[in-house]
N, C-alpha and C positions, 0 to 999 in steps of 0.2 A: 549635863547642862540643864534640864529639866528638873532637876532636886535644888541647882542654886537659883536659877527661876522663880520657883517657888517660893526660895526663903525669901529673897527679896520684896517677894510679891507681898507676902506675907506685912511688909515693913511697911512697903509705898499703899497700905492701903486695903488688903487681902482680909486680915483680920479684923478691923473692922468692920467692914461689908458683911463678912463671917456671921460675926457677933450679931449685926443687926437681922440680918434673915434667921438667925438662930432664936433672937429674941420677938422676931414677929411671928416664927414658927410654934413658938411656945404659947403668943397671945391668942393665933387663930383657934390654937388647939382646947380652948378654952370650951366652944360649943361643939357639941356633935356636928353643927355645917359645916363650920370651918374645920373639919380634921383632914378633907382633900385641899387645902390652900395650905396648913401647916404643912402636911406630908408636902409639897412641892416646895415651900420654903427651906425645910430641911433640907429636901434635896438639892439646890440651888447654893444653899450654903458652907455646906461640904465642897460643892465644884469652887465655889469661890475662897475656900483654902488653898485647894490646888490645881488652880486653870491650865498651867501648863500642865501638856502630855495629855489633856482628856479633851472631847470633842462634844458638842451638840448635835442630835441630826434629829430630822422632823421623824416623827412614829405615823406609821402606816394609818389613814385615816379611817376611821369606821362610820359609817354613817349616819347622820344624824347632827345637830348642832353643838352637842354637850363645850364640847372645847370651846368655840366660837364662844358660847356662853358663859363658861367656866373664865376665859383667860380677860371678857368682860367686867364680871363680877374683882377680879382679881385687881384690872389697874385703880379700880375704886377705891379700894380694903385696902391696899397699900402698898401698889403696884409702881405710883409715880414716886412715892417718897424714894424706896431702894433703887428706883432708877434713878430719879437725880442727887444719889450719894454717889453713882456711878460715874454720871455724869462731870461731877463736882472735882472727882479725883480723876477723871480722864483729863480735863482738861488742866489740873494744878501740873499732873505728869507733862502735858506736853509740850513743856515749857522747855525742856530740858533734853538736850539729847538722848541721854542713857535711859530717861523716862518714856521713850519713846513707845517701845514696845509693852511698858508698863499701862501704858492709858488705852492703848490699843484693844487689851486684855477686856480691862475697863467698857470701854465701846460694846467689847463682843457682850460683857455680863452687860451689858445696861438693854442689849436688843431680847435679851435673855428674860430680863426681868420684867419687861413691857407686859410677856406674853410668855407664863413657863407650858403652859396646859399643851398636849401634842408636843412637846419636845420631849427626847431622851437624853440623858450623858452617857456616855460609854467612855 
């Protein structure tokens, strides 16, 4: 059930999302600063090929600000844009029953993308 999930996901929206974390993954990686904001758009964008079956959980915190700071800097650079591409197809999805669980998804990536820094996928 989680392989056609996915493909669906893929249709209602997945790949795009994809594409675009893929594509700002690519622009951050442009300076040496931005190569911790690429490296989490990548990673971000991979899960949002295949959201079903994988999970978010917060990472053990270490002390200090960095994250707090990091996932700052981040909704600036271009943290609100792929959130409300999230947003945008969360709510076209849940218009529709079958879309239901599709915007859902949606939802979880757009709390995802506010704030990647301190999370993991597994």
């Amino acid at each position: 059930m989680k392989i056609l999930g996915n493909i669906i996901w893929l249709v209602f929206g997945g790949l795009e999302t994809a594409i675009e974390y893929l594509i700002a993954g690519v622009a951050m990686m442009i300076t040496i600063i931005g190569i911790p904001f690429g490296l989490q758009s990548f990673k971000i964008g991979i899960l949002a090929l295949w959201p079903f079956g994988s999970k978010v959980v917060e990472k053990e915190q270490q002390p200090g600000c960095l994250n707090l700071f990091m996932n700052v800097l981040w909704f600036f650079i271009g943290g609100i844009w792929i959130w409300l591409t999230h947003i945008f197809f969360g709510l076209l999805l849940a218009i529709t029953i079958v879309g239901i669980p599709f915007a859902k998804m949606h939802f979880r990536m757009a709390k995802i993308a506010l704030a990647p820094f301190g999370k993991e996928v597994i």
